[in-house]
Structures are given as structure tokens and as C-alpha cells.
N, C-alpha and C positions, 0 to 999 in steps of 0.2 A: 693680297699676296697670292700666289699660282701653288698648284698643289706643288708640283716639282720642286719652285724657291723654298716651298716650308720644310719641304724633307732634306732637301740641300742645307737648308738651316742646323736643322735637327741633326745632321750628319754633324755639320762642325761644332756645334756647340756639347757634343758625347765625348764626355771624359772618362766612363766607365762603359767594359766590354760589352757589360748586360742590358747598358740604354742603347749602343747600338747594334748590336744584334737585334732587338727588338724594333727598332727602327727599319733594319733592312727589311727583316720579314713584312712589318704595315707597306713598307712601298713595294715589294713585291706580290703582295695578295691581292686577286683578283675574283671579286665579286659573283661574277658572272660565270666563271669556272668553277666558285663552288657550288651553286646553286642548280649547276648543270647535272639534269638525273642521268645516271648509268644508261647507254642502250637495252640494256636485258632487264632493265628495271620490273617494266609491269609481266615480263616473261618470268623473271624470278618470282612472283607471288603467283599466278598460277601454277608453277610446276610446283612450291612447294602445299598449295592446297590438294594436288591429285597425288602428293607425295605422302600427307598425312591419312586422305582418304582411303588411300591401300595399308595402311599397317591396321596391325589386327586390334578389337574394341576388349578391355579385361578390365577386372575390377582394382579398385585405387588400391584394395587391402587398409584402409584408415591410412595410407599413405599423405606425402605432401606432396603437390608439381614443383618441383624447383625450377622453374621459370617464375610462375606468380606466388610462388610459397604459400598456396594455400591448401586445404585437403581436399580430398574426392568424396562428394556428397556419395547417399548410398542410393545403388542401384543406377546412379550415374558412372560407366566404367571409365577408362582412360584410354590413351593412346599409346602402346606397347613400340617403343624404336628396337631395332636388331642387336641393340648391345641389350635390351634387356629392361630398364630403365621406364617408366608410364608416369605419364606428362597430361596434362586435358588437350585435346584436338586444338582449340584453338591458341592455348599457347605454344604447340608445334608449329600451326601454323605462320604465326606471328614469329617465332622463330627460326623458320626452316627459312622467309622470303629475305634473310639477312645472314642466314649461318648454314654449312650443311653438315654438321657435326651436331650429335646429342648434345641437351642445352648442362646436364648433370658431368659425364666423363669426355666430352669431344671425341666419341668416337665417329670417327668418318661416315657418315649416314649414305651420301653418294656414292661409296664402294659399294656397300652393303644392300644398296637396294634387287 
């Protein structure tokens, strides 16, 4: 049987809203279009490495990064965002290549640069 006939199938044999709604969305997903990365992809992870690079280095204070929830070793500082907020370098940056708001209050990090 064809993919088409089985979904055809599937169509008529849905007595309930939520098995065809479900249905329509598998015959309408396309594989290939998820899988397709962003254009700005690999540009979004360098602008947010030279993004991180420029905020200023300060001490964790026994703080946590709320990104990895863990504390700031001592004498290893953090990475200060303009709302105020100190994160480790690399979880900004792992953050910033996906977000451009602070990972703790979403304050807009690309106005503020």
C-alpha cells in the first residue's frame, strides 16, 4: 500500500477530532524542511561568541549561572550582561547562538549592546 492510500485510509477510518488532526499534521510534515538549518546559522554562533567576548569578566560572588545551575568556582569570574545578571562565558555563549535576551530576566541583550 502507497503512502498516500494509507493516509487516505487513516483519513476515513478517524472518528475522533484528535486522531485526525494528528493524522493531518504526519501527512503534512516534511522531513527535509525540518532538518534544513537557519541561513544565519553558523553567523549566529559567531556574533554571539564576539558578543560574550566583550562583556566585562567579575567575580561569581558564591553565585549560581542560571543557565547550567551551577556556582562560580573561586577566582574563576563570570560574565556580567547589561541588565546586571553573571552567567559563565561559555554558557552565554551557548546561549546567546539561540537567544538574544539574558538567559535569568530576557532582558534584550541586542538593544543593549
Amino acid at each position: 500500500m502507497k503512502y498516500k492510500e494509507l493516509i487516505s485510509l487513516f483519513l476515513k477510518m478517524a472518528t475522533e477530532s484528535n486522531v485526525l488532526s494528528s493524522c493531518i499534521i504526519d501527512a503534512s510534515f516534511d522531513m527535509d524542511e525540518a532538518l534544513t538549518l537557519h541561513p544565519n546559522f553558523g553567523h549566529q554562533i559567531a556574533v554571539s561568541d564576539s558578543l560574550v567576548a566583550n562583556l566585562p569578566i567579575v567575580s561569581g560572588d558564591g553565585g549560581i549561572c542560571s543557565v547550567c545551575m551551577e556556582g562560580f568556582q573561586l577566582g574563576i569570574g563570570g560574565k556580567r550582561v547589561p541588565c546586571g545578571h553573571v552567567h559563565h562565558a561559555a554558557c552565554l555563549s551557548s546561549w546567546f547562538s539561540n537567544n538574544n535576551s539574558c538567559p535569568l530576566c530576557r532582558f534584550n541583550i541586542s538593544i543593549a549592546k
